[in-house]
N, CA, C and O atoms as a DFTB+ gen file, in Angstrom:
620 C
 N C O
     1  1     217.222     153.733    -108.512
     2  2     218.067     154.822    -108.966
     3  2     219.134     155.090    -107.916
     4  3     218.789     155.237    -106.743
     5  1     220.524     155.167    -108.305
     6  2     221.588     155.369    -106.998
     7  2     221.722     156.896    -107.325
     8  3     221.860     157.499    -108.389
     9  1     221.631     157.295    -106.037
    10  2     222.003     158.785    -106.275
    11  2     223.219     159.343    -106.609
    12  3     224.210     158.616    -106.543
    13  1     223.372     160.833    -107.056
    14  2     224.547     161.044    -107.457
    15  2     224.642     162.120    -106.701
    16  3     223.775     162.602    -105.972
    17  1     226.208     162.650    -106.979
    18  2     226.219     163.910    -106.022
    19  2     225.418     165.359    -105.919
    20  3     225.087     166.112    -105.003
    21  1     225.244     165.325    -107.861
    22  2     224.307     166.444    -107.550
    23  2     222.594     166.371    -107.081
    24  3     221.819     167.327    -107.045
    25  1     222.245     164.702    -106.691
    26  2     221.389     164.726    -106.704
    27  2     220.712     164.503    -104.929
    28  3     219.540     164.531    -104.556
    29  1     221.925     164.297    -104.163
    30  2     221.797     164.191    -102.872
    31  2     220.777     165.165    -102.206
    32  3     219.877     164.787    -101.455
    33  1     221.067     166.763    -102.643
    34  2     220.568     167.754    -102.019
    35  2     219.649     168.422    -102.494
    36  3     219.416     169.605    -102.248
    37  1     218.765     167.351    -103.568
    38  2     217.393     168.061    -104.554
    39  2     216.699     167.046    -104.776
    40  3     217.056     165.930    -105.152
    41  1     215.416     167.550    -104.474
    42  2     214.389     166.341    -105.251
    43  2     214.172     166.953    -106.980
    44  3     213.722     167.973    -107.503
    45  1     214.864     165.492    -107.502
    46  2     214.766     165.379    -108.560
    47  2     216.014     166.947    -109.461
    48  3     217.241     167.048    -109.485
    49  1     215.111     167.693    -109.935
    50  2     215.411     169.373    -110.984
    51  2     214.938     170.156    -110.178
    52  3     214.986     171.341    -110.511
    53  1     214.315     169.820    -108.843
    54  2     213.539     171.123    -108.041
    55  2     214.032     171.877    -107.816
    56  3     213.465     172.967    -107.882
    57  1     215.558     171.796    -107.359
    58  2     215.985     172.886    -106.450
    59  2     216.176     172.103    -105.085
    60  3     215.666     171.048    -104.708
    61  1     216.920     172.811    -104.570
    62  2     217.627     173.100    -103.073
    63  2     216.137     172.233    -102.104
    64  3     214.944     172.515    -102.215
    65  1     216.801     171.105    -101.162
    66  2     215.066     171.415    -100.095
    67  2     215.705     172.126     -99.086
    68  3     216.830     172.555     -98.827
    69  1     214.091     172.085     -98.399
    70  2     213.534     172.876     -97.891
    71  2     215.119     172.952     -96.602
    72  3     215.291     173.977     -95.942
    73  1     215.764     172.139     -96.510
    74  2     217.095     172.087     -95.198
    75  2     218.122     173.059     -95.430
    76  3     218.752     173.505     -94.471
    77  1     218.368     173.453     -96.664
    78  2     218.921     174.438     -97.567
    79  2     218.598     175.760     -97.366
    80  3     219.129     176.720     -96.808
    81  1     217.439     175.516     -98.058
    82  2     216.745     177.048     -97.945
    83  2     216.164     177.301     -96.590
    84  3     215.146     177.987     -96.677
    85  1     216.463     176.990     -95.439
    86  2     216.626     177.592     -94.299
    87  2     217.853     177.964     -93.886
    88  3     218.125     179.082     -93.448
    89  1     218.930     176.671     -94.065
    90  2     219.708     176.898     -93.352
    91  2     220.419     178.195     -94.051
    92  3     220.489     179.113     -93.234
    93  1     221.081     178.605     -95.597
    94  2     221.496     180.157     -95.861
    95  2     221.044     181.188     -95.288
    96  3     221.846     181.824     -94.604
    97  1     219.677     181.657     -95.382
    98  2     219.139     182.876     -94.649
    99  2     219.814     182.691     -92.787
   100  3     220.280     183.515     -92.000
   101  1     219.562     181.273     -92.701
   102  2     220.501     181.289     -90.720
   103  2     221.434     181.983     -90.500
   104  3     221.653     182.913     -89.724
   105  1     222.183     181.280     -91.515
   106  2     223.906     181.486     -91.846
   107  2     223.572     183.034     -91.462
   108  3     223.764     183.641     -90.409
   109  1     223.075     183.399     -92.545
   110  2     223.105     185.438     -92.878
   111  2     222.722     185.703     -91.509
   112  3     223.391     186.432     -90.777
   113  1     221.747     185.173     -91.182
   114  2     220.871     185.833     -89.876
   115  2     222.401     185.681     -88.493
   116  3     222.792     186.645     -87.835
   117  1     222.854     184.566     -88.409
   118  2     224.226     184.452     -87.260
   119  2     225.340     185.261     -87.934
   120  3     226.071     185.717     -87.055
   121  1     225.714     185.585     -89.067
   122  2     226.893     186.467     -89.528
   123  2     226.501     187.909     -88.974
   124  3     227.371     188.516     -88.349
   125  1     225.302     188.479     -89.151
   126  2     224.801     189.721     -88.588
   127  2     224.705     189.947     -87.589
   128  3     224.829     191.136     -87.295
   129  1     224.460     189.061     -86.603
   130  2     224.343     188.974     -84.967
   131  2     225.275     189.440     -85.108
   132  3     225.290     190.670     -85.146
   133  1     227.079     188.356     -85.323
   134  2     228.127     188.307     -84.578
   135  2     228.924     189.835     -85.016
   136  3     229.604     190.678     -84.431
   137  1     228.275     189.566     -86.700
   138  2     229.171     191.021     -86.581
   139  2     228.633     192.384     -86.082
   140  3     229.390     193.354     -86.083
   141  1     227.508     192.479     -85.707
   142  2     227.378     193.446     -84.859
   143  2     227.756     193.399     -83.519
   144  3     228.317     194.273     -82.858
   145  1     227.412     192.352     -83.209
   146  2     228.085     191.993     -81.565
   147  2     229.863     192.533     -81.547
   148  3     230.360     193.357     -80.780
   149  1     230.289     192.056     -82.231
   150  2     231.978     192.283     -82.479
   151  2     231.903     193.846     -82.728
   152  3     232.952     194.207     -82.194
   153  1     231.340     194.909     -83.180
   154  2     231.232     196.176     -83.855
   155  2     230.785     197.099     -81.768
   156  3     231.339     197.950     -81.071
   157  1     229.566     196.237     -81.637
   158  2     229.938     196.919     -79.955
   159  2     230.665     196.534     -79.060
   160  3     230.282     196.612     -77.892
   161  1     231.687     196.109     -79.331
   162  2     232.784     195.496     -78.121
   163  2     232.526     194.381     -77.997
   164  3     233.571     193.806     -77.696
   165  1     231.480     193.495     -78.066
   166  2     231.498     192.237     -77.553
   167  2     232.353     190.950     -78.488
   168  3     231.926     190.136     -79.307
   169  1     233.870     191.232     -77.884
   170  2     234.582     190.772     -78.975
   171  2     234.823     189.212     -78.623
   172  3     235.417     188.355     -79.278
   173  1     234.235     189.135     -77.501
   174  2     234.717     187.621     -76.263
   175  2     233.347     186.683     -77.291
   176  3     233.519     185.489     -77.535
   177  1     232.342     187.266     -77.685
   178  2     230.871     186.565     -78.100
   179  2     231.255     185.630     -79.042
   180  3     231.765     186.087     -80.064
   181  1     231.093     184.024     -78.914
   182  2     231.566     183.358     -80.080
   183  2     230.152     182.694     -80.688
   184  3     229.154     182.794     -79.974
   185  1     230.074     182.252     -81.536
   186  2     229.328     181.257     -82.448
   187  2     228.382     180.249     -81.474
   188  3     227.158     180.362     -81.408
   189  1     229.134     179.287     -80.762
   190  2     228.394     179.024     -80.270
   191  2     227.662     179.022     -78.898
   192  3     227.291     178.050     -78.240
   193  1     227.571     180.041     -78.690
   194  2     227.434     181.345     -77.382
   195  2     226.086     181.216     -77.894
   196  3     225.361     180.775     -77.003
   197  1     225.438     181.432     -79.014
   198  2     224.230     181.847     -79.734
   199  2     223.593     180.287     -79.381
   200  3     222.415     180.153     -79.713
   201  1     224.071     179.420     -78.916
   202  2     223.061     178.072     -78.458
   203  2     222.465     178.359     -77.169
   204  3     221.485     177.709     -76.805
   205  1     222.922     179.198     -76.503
   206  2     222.803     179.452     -74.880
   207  2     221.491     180.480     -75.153
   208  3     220.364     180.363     -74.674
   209  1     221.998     181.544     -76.091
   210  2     221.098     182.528     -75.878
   211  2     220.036     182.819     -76.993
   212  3     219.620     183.926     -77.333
   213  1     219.639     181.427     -77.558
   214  2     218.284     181.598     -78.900
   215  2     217.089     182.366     -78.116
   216  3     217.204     183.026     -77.083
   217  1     216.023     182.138     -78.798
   218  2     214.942     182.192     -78.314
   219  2     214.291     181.316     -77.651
   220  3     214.505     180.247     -78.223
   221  1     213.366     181.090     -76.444
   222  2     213.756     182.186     -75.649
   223  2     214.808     182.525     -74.589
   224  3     215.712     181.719     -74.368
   225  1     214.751     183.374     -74.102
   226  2     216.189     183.426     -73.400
   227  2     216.072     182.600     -72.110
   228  3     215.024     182.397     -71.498
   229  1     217.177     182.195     -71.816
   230  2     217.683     181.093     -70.528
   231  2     217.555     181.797     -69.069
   232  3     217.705     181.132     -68.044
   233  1     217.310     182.982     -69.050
   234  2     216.846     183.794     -68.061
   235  2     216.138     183.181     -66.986
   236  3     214.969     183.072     -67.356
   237  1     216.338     182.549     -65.374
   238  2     215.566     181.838     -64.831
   239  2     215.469     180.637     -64.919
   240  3     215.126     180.057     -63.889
   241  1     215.757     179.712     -66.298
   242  2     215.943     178.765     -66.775
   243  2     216.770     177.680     -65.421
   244  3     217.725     178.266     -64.912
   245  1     216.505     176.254     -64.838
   246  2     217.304     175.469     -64.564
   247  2     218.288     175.176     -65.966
   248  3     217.909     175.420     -67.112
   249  1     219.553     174.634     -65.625
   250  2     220.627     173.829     -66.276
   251  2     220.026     173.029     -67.292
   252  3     220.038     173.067     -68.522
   253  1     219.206     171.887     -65.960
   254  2     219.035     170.319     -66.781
   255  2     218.008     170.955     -67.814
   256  3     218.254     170.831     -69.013
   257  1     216.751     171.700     -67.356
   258  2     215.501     172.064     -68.607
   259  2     215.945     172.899     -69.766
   260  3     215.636     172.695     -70.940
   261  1     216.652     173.797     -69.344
   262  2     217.755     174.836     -70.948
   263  2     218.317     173.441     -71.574
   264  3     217.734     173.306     -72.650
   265  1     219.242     172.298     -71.348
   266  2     219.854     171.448     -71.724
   267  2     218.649     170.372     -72.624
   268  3     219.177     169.757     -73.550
   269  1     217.455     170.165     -72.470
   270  2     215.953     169.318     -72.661
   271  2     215.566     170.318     -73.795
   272  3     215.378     169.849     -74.918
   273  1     215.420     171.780     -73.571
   274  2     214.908     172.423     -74.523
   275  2     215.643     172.860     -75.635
   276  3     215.093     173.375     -76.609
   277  1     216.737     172.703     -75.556
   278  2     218.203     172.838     -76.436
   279  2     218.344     171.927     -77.296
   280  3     218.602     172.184     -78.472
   281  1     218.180     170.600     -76.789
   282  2     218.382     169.415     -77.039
   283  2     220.101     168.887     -77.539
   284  3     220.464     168.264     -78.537
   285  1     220.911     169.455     -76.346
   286  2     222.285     169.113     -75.764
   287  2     222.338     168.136     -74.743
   288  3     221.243     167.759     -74.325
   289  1     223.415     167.608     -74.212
   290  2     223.668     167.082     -73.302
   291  2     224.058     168.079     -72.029
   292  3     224.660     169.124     -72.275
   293  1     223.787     167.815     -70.989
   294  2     223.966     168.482     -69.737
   295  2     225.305     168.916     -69.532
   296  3     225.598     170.088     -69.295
   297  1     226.314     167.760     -69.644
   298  2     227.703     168.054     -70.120
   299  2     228.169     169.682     -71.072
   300  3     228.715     170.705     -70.660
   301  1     227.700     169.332     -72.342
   302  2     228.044     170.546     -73.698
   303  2     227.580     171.889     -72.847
   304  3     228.325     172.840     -72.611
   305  1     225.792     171.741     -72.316
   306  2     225.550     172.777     -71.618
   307  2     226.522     173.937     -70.600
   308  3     226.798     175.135     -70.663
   309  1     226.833     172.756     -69.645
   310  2     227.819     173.089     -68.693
   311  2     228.546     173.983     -68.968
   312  3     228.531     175.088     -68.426
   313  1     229.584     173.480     -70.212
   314  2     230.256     173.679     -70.465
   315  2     230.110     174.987     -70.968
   316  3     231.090     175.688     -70.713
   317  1     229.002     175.683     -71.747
   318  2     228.836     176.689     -72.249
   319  2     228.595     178.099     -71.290
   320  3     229.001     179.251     -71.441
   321  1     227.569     177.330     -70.022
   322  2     227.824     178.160     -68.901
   323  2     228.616     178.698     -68.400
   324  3     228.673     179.922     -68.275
   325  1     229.833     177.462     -67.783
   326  2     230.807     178.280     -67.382
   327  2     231.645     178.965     -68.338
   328  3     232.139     179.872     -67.669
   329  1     232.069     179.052     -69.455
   330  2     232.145     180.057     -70.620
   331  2     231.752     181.238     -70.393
   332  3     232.440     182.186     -70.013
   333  1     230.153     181.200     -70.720
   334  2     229.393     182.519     -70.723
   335  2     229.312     183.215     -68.899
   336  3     228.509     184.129     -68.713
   337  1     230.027     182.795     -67.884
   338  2     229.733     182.941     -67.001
   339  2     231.310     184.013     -66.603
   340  3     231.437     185.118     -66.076
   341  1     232.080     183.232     -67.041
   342  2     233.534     183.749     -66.604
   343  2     233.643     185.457     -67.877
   344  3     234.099     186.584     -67.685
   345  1     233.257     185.079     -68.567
   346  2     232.736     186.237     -69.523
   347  2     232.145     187.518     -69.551
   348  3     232.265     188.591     -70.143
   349  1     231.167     186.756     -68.305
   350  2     230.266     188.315     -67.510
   351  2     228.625     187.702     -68.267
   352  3     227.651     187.916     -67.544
   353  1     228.425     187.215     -69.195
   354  2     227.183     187.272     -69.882
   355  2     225.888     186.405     -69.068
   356  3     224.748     186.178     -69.475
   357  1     226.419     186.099     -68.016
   358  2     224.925     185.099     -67.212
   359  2     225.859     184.386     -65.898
   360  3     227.038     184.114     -66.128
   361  1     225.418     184.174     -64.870
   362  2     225.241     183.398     -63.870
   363  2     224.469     182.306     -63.343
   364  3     223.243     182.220     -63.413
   365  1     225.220     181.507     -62.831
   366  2     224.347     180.520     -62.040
   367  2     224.325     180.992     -60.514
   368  3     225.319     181.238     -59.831
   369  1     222.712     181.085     -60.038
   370  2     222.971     181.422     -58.502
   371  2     221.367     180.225     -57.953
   372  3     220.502     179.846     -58.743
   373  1     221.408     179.933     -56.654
   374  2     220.525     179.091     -56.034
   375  2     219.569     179.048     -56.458
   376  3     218.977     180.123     -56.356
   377  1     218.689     177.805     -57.247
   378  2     217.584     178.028     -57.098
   379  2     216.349     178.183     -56.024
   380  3     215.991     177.140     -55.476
   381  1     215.733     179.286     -55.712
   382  2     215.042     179.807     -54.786
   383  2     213.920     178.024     -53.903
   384  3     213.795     177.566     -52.767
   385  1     213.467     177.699     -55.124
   386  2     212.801     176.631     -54.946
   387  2     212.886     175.476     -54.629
   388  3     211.852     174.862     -54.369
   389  1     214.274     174.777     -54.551
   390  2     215.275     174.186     -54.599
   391  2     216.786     174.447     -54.287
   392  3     217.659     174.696     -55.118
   393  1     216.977     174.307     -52.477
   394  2     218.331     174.774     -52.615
   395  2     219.379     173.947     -53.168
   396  3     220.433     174.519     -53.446
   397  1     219.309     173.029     -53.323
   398  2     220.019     172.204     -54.155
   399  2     220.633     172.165     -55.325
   400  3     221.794     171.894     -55.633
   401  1     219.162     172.647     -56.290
   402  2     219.567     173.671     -58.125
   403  2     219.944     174.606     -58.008
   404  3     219.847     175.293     -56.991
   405  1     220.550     174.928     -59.151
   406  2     220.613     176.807     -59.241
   407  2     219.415     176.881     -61.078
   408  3     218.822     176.203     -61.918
   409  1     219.797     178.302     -60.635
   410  2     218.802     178.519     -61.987
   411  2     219.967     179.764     -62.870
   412  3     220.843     180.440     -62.332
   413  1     219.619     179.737     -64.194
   414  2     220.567     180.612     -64.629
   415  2     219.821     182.575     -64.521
   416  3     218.609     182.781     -64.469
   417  1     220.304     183.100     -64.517
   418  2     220.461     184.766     -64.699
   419  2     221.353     185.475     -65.440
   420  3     222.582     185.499     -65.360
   421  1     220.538     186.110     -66.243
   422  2     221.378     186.669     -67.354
   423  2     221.960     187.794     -66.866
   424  3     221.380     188.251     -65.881
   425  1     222.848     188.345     -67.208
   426  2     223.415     189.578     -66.690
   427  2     223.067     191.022     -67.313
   428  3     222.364     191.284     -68.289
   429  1     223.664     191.746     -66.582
   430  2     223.212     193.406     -67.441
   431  2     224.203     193.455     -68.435
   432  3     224.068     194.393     -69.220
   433  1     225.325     192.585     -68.657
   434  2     226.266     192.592     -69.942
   435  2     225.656     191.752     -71.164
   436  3     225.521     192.023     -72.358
   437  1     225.283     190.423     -70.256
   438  2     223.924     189.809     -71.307
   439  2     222.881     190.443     -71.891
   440  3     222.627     190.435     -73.096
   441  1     222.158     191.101     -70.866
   442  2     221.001     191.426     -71.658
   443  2     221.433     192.731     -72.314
   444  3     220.451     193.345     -72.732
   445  1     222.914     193.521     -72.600
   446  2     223.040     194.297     -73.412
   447  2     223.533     193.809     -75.047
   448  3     223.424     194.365     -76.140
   449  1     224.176     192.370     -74.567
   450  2     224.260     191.594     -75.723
   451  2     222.915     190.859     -76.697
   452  3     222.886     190.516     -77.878
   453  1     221.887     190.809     -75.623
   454  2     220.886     190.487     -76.314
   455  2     220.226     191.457     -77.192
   456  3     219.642     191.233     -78.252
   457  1     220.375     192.361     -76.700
   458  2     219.443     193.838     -77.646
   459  2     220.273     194.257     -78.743
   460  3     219.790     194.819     -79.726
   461  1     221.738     193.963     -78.600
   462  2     222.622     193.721     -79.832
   463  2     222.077     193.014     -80.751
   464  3     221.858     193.500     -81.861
   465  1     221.828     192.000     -80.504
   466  2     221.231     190.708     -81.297
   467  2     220.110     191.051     -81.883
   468  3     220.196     191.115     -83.110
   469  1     218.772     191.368     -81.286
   470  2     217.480     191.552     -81.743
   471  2     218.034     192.900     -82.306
   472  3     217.513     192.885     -83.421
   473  1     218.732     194.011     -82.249
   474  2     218.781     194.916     -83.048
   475  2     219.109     194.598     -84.481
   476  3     218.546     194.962     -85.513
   477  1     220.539     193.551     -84.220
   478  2     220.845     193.390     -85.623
   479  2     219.753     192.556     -86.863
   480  3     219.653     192.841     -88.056
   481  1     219.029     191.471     -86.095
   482  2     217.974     190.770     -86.390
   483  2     216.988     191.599     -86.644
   484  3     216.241     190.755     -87.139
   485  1     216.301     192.710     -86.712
   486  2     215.489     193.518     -86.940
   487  2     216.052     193.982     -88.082
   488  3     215.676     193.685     -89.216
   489  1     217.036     194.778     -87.775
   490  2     217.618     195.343     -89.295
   491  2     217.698     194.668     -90.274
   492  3     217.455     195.117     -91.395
   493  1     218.139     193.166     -89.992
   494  2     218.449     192.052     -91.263
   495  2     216.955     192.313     -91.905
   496  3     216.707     192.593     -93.078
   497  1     215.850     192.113     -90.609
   498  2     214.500     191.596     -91.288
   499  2     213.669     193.111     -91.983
   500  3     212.493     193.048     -92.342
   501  1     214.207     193.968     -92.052
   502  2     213.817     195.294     -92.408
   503  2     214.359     195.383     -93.856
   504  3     213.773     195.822     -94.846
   505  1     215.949     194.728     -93.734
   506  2     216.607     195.089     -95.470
   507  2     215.372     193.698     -96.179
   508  3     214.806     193.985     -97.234
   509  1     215.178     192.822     -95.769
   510  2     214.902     191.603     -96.513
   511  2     213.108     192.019     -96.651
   512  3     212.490     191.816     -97.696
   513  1     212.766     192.340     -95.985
   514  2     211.257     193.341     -96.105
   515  2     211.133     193.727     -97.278
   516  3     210.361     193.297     -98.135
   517  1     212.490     195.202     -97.404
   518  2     212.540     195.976     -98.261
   519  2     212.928     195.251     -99.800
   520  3     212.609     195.649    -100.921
   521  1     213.524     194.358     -99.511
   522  2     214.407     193.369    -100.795
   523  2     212.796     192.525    -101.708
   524  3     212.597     192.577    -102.921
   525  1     212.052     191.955    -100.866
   526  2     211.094     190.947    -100.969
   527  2     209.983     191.693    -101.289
   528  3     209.210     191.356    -102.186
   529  1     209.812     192.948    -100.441
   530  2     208.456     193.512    -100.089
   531  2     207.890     192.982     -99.379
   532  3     207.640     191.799     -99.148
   533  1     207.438     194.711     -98.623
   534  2     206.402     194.110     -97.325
   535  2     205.576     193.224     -97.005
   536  3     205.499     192.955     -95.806
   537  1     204.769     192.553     -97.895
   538  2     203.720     191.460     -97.938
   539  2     204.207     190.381     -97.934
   540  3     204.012     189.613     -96.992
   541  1     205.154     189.974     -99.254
   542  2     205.477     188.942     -99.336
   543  2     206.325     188.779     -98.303
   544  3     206.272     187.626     -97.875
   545  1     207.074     189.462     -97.740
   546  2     207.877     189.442     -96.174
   547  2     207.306     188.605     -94.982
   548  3     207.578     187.667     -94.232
   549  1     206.298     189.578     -95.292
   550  2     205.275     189.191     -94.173
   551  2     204.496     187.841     -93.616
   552  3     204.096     187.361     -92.555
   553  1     204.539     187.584     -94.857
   554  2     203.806     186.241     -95.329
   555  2     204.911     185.141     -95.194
   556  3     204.522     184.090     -94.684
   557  1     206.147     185.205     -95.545
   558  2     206.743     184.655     -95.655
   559  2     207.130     184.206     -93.902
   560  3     207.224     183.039     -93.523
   561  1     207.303     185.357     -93.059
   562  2     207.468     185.307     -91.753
   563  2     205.963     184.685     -90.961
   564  3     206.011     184.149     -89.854
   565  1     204.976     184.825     -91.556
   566  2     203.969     184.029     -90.963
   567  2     203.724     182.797     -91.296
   568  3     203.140     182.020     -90.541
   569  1     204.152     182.479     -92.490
   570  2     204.439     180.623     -92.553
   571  2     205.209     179.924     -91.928
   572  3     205.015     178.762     -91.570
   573  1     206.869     181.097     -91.610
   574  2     207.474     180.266     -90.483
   575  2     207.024     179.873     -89.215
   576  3     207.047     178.704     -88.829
   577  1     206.636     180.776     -88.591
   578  2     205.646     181.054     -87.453
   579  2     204.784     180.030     -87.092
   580  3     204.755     179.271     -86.122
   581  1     203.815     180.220     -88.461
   582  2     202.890     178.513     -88.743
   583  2     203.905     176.788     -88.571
   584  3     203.614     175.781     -87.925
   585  1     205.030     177.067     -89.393
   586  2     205.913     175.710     -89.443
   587  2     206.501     175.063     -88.046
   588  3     206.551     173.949     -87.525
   589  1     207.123     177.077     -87.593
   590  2     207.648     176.247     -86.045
   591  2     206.512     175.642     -84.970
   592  3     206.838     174.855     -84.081
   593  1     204.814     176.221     -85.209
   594  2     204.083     175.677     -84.264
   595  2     203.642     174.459     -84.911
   596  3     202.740     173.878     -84.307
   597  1     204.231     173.678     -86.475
   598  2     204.092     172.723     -86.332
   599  2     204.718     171.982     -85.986
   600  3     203.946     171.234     -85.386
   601  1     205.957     171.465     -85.888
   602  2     207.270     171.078     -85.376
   603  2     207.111     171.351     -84.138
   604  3     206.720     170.388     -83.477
   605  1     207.229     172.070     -83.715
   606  2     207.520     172.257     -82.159
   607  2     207.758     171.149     -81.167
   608  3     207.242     171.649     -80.168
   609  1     208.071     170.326     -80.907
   610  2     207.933     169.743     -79.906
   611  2     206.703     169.836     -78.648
   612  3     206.378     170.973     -78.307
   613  1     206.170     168.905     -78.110
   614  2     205.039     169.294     -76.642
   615  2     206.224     169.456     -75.859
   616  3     207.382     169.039     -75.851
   617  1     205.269     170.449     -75.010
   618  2     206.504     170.368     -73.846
   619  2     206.431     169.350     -72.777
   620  3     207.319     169.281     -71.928
């Protein structure tokens, strides 16, 4: 059977997979970050600023291991650092253990951008609670939970 266009992005009449129906709710979930971020001043915060600062945060983090757990090149990384650095949102300073490395540190402008973030992310997950209902919410957030500890990578 050669595929066709509408058939690229569905098995078979099913519907959307499963790459789909994650990635929309993302979409929603990064439109809410940014536009709250943009709503408290943080008008410098771009799109992909949000690679630096997922879960968990880069706080302490070496370069090369944020760059391994990211799964970027050391290069793209860099690059995002000094970005987020000239910005105010994190620093690189010596690593204690290694004078040679540095390790990153988030800043008090960062970590006010972060509570931006988990604020707006709470609220998203409060309307979609309320939209779905509590259970099925719930449930729904504990299968992800279940999926990412299957995926996960070892460390």
């Amino acid at each position: 059977m050669t595929p066709n266009k509408s058939s690229r992005f569905t098995t078979s009449d099913d519907g959307p997979l499963i790459g789909a129906l994650l990635r929309v709710p993302l979409e929603a979930v990064w439109a809410r970050m940014l536009s709250r971020l943009r709503e408290q001043g943080f008008d410098d915060f771009e799109p992909a600023h949000f690679t630096v600062f997922r879960y968990p945060s880069p706080d302490g983090a070496r370069p090369s291991e944020l760059a391994a757990r990211l799964g970027i090149s050391k290069q793209s990384l860099n690059y995002l650092l000094r970005e987020l650095e000239r910005l105010g949102y994190l620093e690189r300073r010596p690593d204690p253990d290694d004078l040679r490395g540095k390790r990153i540190f988030v800043t008090p402008r960062g970590r006010s951008a972060i509570e931006v973030i988990r604020s707006a992310v709470t609220e998203l997950e409060g309307e979609w609670a309320e939209q779905l209902g509590a259970q099925r919410f719930a449930q729904f957030r504990s299968a992800l939970g279940e999926l990412n500890e299957l995926v996960r990578p070892a460390p």
